[in-house]
C-alpha positions as a Markdown table, in Angstrom:
| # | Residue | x | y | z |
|---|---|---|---|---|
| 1 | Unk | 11.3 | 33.5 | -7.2 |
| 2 | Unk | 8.7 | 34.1 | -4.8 |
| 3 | Unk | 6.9 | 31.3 | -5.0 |
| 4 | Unk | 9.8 | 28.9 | -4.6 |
| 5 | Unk | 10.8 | 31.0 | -1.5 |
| 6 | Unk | 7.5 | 30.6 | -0.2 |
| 7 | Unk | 7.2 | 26.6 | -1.3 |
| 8 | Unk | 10.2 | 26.6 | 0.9 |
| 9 | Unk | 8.9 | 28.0 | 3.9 |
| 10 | Unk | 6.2 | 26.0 | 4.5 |
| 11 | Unk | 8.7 | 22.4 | 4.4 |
| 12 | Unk | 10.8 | 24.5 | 6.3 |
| 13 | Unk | 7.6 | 24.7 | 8.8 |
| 14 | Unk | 7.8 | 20.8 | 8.8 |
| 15 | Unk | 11.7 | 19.8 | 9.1 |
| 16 | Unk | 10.9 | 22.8 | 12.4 |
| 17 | Unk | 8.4 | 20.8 | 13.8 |
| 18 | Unk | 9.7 | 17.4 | 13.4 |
| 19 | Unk | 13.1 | 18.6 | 15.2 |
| 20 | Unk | 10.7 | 20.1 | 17.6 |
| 21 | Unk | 8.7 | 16.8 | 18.4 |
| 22 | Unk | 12.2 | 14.9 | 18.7 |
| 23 | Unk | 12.9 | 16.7 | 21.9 |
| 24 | Unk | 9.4 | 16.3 | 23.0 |
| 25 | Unk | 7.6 | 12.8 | 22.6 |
| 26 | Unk | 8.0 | 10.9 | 25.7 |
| 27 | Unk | 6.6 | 7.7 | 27.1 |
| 28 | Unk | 3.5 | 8.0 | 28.7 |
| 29 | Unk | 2.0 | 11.0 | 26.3 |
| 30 | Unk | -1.1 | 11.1 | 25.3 |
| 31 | Unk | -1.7 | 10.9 | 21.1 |
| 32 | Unk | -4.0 | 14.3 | 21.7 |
| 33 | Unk | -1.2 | 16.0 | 23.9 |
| 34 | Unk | 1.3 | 15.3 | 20.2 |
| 35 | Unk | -0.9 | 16.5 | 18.3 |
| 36 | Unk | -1.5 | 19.5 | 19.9 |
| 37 | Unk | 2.1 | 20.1 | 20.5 |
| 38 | Unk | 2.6 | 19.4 | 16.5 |
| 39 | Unk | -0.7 | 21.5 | 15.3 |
| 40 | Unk | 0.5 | 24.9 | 18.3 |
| 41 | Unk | 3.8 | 24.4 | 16.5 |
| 42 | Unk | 3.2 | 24.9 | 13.1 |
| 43 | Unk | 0.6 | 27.9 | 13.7 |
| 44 | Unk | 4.3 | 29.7 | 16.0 |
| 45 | Unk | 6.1 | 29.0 | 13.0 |
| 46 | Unk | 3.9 | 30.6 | 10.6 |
| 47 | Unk | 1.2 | 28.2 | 8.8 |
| 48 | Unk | -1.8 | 29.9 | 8.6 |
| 49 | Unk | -4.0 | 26.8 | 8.5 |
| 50 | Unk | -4.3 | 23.2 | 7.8 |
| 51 | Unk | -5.7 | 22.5 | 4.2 |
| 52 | Unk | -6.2 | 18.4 | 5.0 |
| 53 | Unk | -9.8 | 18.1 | 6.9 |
| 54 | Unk | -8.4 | 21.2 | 9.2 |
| 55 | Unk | -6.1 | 19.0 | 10.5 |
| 56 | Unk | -2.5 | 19.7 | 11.0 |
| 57 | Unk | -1.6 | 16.5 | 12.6 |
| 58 | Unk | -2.6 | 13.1 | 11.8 |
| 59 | Unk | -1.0 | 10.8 | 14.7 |
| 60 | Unk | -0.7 | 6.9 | 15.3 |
| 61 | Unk | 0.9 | 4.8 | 17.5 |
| 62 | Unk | 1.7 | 1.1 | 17.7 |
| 63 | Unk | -0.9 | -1.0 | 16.0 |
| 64 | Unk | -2.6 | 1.9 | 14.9 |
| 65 | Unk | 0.7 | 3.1 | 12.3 |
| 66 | Unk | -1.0 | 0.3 | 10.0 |
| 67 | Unk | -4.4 | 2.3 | 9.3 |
| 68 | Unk | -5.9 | 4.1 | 6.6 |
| 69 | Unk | -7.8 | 6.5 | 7.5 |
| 70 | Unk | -9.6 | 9.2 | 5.7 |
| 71 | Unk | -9.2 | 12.8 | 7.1 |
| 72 | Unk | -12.8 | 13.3 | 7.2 |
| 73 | Unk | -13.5 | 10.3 | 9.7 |
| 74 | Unk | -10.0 | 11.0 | 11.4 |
| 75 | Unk | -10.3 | 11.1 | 15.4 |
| 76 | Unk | -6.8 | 11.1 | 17.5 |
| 77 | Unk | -7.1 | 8.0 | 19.0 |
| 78 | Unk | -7.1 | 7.9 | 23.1 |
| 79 | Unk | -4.0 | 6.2 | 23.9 |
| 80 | Unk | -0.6 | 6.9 | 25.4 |
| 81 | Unk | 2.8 | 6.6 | 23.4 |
| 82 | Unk | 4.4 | 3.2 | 24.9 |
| 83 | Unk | 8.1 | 2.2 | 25.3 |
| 84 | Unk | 8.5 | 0.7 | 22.3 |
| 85 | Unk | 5.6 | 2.3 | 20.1 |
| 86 | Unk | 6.3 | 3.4 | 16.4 |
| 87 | Unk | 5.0 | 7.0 | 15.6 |
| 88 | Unk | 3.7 | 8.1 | 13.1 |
| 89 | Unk | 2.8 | 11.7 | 12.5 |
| 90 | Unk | 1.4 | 13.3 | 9.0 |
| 91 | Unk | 1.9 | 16.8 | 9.3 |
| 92 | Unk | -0.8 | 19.3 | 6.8 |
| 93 | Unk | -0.4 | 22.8 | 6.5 |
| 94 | Unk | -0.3 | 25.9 | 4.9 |
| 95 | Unk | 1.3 | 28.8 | 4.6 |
| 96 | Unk | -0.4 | 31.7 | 2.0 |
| 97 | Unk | -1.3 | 29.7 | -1.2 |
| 98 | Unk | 0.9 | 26.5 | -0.5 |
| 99 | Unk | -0.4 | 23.6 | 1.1 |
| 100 | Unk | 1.9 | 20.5 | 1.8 |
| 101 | Unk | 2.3 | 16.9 | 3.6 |
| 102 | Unk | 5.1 | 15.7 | 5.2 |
| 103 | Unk | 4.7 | 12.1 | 7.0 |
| 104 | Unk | 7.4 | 11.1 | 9.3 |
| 105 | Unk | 8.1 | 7.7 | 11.2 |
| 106 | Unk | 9.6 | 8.1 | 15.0 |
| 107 | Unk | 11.0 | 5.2 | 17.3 |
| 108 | Unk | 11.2 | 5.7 | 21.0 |
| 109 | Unk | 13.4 | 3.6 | 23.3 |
| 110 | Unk | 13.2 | 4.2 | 27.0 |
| 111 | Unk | 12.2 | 7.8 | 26.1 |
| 112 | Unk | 15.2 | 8.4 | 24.2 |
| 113 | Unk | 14.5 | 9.1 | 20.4 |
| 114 | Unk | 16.3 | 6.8 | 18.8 |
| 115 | Unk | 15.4 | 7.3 | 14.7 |
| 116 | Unk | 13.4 | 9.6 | 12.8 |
| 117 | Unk | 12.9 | 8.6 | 9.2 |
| 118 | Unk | 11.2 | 11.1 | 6.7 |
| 119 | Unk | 8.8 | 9.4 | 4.2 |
């Protein structure tokens, strides 16, 4: 039992953090400023790392959400979130043994989040 209780902790550590972002992506922020809101996050909520490249938050906006990028040659690109940008943010952690992705699409309309749609 203790490994699906732990299993369940760290999604739970996502689903947290993707609520969390929902109430804090805005138009005009900066891709970095996300990611470090997503990454500060995860570490409050109890992941002890991030197993992917030690990144814990792969972010892309606009034309960008089309990419492929390996962790290894991922930088956040410099850009700010526009009105009608698509979001996408991969989030990788870990909490004790358990390692897990969880990639997540977000729409913004005149700084209201309008969908969130959890690959």
């Amino acid at each position: 039992m203790l490994n699906k209780i732990t299993y369940h902790q760290v999604q739970n550590i996502a689903k947290q953090t993707i609520e969390f972002l929902k109430t804090q992506i805005k138009v005009g922020m900066s891709l970095k400023e996300l990611r470090r809101l997503a990454e500060d996050k995860m570490f409050s909520l109890g992941a002890d790392s991030f197993w992917y490249w030690d990144i814990g938050a792969f972010v892309f906006a606009g034309e960008e959400t089309t990419l492929s990028i390996s962790g290894k040659k991922y930088v956040t690109f410099e850009r700010a979130i526009a009105e009608n940008d698509i979001i996408t943010v991969d989030l990788a952690r870990r909490y004790s043994i358990f390692g897990a992705t969880t990639p997540a699409r977000l729409s913004l309309k005149t700084e209201k989040l309008l969908k969130i749609l959890t690959i």
